[in-house]
C-alpha positions in Angstrom: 162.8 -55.2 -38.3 164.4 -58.7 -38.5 163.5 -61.6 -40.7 165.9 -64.0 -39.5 164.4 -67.1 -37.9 165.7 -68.3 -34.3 167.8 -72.1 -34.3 165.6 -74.7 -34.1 165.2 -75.5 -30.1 166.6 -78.9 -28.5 164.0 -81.2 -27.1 164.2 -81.2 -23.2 161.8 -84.2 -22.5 159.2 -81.7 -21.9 156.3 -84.4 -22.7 158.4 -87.7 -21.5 155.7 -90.1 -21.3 153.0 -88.5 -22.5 150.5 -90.1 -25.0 149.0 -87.1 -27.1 147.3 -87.0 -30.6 147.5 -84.2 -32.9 144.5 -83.5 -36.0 145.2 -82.6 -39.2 148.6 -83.6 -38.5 149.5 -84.0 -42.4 151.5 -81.3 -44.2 153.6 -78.7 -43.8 152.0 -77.1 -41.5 151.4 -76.3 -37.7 149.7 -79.6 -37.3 152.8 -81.6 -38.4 155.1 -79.3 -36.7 153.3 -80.1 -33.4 153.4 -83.7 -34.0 157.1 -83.4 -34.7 157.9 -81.5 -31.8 155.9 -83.4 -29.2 157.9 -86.5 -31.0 161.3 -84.6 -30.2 160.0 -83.9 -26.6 159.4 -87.6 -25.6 155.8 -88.2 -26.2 154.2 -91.3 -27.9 152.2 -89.6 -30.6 149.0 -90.3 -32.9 148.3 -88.2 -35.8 145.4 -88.3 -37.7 144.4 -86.5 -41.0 141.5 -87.3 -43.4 143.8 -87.6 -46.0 145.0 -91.1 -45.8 148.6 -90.7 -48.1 149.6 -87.5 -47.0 149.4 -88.7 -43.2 151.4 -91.7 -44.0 154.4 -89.5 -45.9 153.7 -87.6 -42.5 154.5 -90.3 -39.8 157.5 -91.5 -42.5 159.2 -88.0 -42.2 158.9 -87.7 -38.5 160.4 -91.4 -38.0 162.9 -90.8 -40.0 163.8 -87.2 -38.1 163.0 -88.3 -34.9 163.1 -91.7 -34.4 159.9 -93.0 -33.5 157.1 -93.5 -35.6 153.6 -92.1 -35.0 150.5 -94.4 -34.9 148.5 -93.0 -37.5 144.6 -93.0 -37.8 142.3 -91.3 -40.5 139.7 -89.5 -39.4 137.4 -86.8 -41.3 136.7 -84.2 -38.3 132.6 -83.5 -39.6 132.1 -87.5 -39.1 131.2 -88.1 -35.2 131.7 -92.1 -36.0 135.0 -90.9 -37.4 136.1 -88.7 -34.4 135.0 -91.5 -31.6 136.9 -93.9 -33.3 139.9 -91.8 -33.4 139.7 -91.4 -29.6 139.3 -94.9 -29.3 142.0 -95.9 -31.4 144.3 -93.8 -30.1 143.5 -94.1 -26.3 144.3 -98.2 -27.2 147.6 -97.5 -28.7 148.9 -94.8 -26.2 147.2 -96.5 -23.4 145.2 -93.8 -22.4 145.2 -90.0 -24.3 146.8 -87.3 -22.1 147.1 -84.5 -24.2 144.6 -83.9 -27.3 145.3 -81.2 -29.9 142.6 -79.9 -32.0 144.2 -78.7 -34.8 141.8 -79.1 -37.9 141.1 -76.4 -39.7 139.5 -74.9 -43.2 139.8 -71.3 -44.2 139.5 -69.6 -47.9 138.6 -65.8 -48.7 135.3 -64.7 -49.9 133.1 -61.5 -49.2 130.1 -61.6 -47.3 128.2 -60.6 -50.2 129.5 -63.4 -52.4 129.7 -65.7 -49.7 127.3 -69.0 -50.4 125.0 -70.7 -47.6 127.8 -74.0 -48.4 131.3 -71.9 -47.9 130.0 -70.5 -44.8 128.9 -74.0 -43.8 131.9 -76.4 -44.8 134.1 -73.6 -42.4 132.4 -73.9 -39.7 131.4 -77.9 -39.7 135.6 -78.5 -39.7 136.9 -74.9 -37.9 134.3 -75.0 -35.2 131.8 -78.2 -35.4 135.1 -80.4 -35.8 136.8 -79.2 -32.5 133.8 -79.3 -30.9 133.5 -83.1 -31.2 137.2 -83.9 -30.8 137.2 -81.8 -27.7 133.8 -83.5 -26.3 135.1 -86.7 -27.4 138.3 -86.1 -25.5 136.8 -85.0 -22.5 134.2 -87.9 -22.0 138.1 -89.7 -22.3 139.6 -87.3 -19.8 137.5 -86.9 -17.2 136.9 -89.9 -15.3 140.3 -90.4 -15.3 140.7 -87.3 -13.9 143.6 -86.2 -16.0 144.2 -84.5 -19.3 145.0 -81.5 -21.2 143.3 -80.4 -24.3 144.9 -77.5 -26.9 142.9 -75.7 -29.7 144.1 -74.0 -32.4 141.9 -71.0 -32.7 143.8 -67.4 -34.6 143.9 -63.9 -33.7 141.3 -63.4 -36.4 138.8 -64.8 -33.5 139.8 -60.6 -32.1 140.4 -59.1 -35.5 138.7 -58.0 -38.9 140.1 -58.9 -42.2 138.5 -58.8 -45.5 137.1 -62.0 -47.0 137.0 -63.8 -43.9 133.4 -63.8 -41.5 133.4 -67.7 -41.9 137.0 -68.6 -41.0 136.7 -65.6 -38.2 133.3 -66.6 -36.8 134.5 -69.9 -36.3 137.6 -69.2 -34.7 135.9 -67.2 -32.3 133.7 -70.1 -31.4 137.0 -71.8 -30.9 138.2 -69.3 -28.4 134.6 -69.4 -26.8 134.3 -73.2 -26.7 137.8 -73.3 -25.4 136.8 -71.4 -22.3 133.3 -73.0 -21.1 135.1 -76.4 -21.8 138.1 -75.3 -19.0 135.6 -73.8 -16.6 133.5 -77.1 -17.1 137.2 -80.0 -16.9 138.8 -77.5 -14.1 136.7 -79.5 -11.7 137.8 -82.9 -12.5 141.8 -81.3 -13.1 141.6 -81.0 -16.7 143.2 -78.2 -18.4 141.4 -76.9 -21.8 143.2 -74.1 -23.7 143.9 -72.6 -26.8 146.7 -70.6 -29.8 145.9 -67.9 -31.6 148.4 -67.6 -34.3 148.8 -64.2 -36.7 150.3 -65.7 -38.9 152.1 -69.4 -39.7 154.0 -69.5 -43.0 154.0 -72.7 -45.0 153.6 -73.5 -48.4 150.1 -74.8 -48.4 149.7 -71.1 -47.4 150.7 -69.4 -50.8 148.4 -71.5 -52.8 145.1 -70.1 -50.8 146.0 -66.8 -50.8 145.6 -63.9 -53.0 148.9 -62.3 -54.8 150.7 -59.8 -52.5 148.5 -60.7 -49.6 150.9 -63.0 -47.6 153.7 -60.1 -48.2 151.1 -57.1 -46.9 150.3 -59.4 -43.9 154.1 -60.1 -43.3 154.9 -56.1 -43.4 152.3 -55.9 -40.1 154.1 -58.5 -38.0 157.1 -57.0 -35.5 159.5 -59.2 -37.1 158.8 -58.5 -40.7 157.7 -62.1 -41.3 155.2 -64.8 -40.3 156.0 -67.7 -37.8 157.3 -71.2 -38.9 155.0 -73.8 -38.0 157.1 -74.9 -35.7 157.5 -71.5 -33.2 153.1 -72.2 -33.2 153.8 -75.6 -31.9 156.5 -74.3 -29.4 153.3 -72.9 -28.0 151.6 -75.5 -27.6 154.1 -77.7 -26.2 154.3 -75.3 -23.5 151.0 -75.6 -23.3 150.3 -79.2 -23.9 153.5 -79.5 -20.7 153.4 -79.5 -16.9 154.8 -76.3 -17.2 151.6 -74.2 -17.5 149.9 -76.3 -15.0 147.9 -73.3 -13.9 146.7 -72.3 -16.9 143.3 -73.1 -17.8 141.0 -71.3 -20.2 143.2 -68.8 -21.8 143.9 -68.2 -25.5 147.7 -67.6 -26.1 148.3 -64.9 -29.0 151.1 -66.7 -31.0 152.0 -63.0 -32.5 154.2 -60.3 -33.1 151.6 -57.9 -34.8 151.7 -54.6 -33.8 148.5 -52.2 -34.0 
């Protein structure tokens, strides 16, 4: 099996004109990859994060990679005041939000046994309460303009078992559940509502939340012997997120090379 990651792909305007917003956009992760790459394929971006610095150092790094700056807004996902005034911020500076993309996220590892009434909670409000608001906060955006496209980040551990993880699992499978009543409910009005399901996105946020030798064991199950980069997750959503999967409405796209 190879480990060797692909070249980084050339933008091809795949998003020209576009006004999209990207959560939990701070980081080194998928969120700030898909920022980055939407940036690189001519969208006007917003980025928001609830951690005020880190989104700032965000929107300075993809300026001075790409170009063009990001509008950036805080916003705490579990705060409905919060979320509503991140659609309305951002549908003032981008003059209208065409693509939204839920990406906030909390996970950790804990057994059921040991689990506490609070972790369980504090996953689900962000994983599964959060996208639940931004999506029906995008929508009430969306439809009557009759336009739009909404992407969720939801992960293969919405299909499969691993130890330490009901919470983050449940509520990814929530994600995957809302994703698909919200398309059949927007396919009326000609917005598209999908999701990702990513095995596994290395970064290295990820190494600090993880147990010793678990990251490597989960590497060995992939087909290539390692986990994505952020940015082959956002790939995915671009394509997604583009005119280019105009069709597709309601699916969850397995960002994976894991092999039974």
């Amino acid at each position: 099996m190879s480990r060797e990651i692909p070249p980084y792909p050339e933008g091809h305007d795949l998003l020209a004109g576009k006004g999209v917003v990207v959560t939990a956009a701070a980081g080194t992760g998928i969120g700030f990859a898909t920022a980055k790459r939407c940036a690189e394929e001519g969208a006007r971006v917003v980025i928001s994060d609830h951690h005020e610095r880190r989104l700032g150092e965000a929107a300075d790094t993809i300026e001075a990679e790409v170009g063009q700056r990001p509008h950036t807004i805080v916003c705490d996902v579990t705060d409905e005041a919060a979320v509503q005034a991140l659609v309305d911020g951002a549908a003032a500076a981008l003059d209208g939000i065409d693509v939204m993309i839920n990406n906030a996220g909390l996970g950790g590892e804990v057994p059921i046994v040991d689990m506490t009434d609070e972790q369980w909670s504090v996953v689900l409000d962000v994983t599964l309460n959060g996208t639940f608001r931004t999506t029906r906060a995008a929508l009430r955006h969306m439809v009557p303009r009759g336009s739009g496209v909404i992407v969720n980040n939801a992960s293969v551990l919405g299909w499969r078992a691993q130890h330490g993880q009901a919470h983050y699992a449940a509520a990814k499978a929530g994600v995957m559940a809302l994703t698909r009543c919200a398309a059949i409910e927007a396919a009326e009005v000609g917005v598209r509502v999908n999701a990702v399901a990513p095995s596994l996105a290395t970064h290295p946020f990820l190494t600090k939340v993880m147990a010793d030798g678990l990251l490597e064991e989960l590497e060995q199950k992939e087909a290539f012997g390692r986990g994505a980069t952020p940015w082959e997750v956002a790939n995915v959503i671009v394509f997604l997120a583009s005119d280019y999967s105009s069709y597709m409405t309601g699916e969850v796209v397995a960002v994976s090379s894991q092999h039974p």
